[in-house]
C-alpha positions in Angstrom: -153.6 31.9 9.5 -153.8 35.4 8.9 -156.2 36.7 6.4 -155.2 39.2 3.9 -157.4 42.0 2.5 -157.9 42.5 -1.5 -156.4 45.4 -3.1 -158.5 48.9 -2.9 -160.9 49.5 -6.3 -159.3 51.9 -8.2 -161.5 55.0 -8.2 -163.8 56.1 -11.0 -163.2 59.7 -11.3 -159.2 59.4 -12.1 -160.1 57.5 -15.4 -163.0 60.4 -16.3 -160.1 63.2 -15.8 -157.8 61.2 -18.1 -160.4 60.6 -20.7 -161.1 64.6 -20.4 -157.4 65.2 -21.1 -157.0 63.1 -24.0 -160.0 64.5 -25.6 -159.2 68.3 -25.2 -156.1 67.6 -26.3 -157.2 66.0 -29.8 -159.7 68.6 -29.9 -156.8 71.8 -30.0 -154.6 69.4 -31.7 -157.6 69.6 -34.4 -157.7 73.6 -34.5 -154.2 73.9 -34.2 -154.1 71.7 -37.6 -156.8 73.5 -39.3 -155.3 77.2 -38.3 -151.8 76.0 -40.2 -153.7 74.6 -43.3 -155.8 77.3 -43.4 -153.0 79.6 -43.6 -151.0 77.5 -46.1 -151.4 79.9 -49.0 -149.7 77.8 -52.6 -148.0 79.5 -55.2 -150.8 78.7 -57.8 -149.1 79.4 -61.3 -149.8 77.5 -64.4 -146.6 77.7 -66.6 -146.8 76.7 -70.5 -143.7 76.9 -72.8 -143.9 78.2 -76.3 -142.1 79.4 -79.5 -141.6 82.7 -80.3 -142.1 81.8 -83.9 -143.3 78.3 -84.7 -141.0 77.1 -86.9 -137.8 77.8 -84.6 -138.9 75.9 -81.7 -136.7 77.4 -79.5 -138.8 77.0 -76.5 -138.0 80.7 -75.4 -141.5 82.3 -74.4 -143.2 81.4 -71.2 -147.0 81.8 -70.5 -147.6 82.5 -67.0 -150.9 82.6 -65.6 -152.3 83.1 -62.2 -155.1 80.4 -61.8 -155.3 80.7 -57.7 -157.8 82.3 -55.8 -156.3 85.7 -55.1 -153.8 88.2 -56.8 -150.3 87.4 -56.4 -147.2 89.1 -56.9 -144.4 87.9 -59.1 -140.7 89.6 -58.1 -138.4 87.8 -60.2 -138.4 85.0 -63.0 -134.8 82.6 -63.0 -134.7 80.6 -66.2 -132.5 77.4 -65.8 -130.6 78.6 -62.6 -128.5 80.8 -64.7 -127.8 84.2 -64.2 -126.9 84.8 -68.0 -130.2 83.7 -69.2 -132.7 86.8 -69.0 -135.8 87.4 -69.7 -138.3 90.4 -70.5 -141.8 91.3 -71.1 -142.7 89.7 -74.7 -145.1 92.9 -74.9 -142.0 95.5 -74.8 -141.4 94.9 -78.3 -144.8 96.8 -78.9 -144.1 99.4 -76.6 -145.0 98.5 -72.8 -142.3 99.9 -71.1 -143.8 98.7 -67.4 -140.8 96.9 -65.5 -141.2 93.2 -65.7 -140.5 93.0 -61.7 -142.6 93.1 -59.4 -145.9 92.3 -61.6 -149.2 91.8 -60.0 -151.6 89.1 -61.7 -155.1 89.0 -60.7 -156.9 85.5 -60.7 -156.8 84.6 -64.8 -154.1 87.5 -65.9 -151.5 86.5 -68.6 -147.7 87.6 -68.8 -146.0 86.5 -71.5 -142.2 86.6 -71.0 -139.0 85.8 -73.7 -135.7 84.7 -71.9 -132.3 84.4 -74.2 -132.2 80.7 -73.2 -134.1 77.6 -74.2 -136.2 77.4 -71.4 -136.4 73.8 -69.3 -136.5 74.8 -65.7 -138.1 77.9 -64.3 -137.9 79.0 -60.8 -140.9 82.0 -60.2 -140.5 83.6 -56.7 -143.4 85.5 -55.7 -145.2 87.1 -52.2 -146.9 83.7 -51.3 -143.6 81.5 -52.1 -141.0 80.3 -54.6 -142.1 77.4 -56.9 -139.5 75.2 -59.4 -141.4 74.4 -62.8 -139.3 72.2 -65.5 -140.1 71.7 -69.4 -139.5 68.7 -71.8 -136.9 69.4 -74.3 
């Protein structure tokens, strides 16, 4: 009868190198995540619809406000995915005559704008992104 011997015991220090692997790698998996969410930098616009005069309610002004964290840079305005449909500074009828492309608005600056179309879906391209906005009829 022949007597076998038992398997060899594993050695400690292979698990500890594998434990030091996996943790490095959720710890630059961690800064890798917070480098790309740091950087992540929304087009924060708040976008209300209004009338030019109240009683037409014709939906044709647009409030745009910049209510992010730093300036940002608007460089052009498409109302309803149509080319046809324009718009322009509603402060040109008083006598601004500053293009309405690009316009910078600091944190809290208004622009009012008035296209020639009932405004439901607004696409606002800017320096930090481009950002679809609809209306209600």
């Amino acid at each position: 009868m022949s007597v076998s011997a038992p398997p060899p015991i594993p050695s400690v220090a292979s698990k500890s190198k594998s434990k030091w692997r996996w943790l490095i790698g959720i710890i630059a998996a961690g800064f890798l995540a917070v480098g790309i969410f740091g950087s992540y930098n929304p087009v924060n616009l708040e976008l209300v619809r209004r009338d030019l005069f109240d009683a037409q309610h014709d939906g044709k002004v647009l409030e745009v406000t910049n209510t992010g964290r730093k300036p940002i840079k608007l460089l052009r305005i498409t109302i309803n995915g149509r080319t046809d449909c324009n718009v322009y500074r509603l402060d040109a009828i008083l006598g601004n005559s500053k293009p309405l492309f690009p316009s910078t608005l600091n944190v809290g600056d208004q622009l009012s704008i008035s296209g020639s179309c009932q405004i439901i879906r607004t696409t606002v391209e800017t320096d930090l992104g481009t950002k679809t906005y609809s209306f209600g009829r």
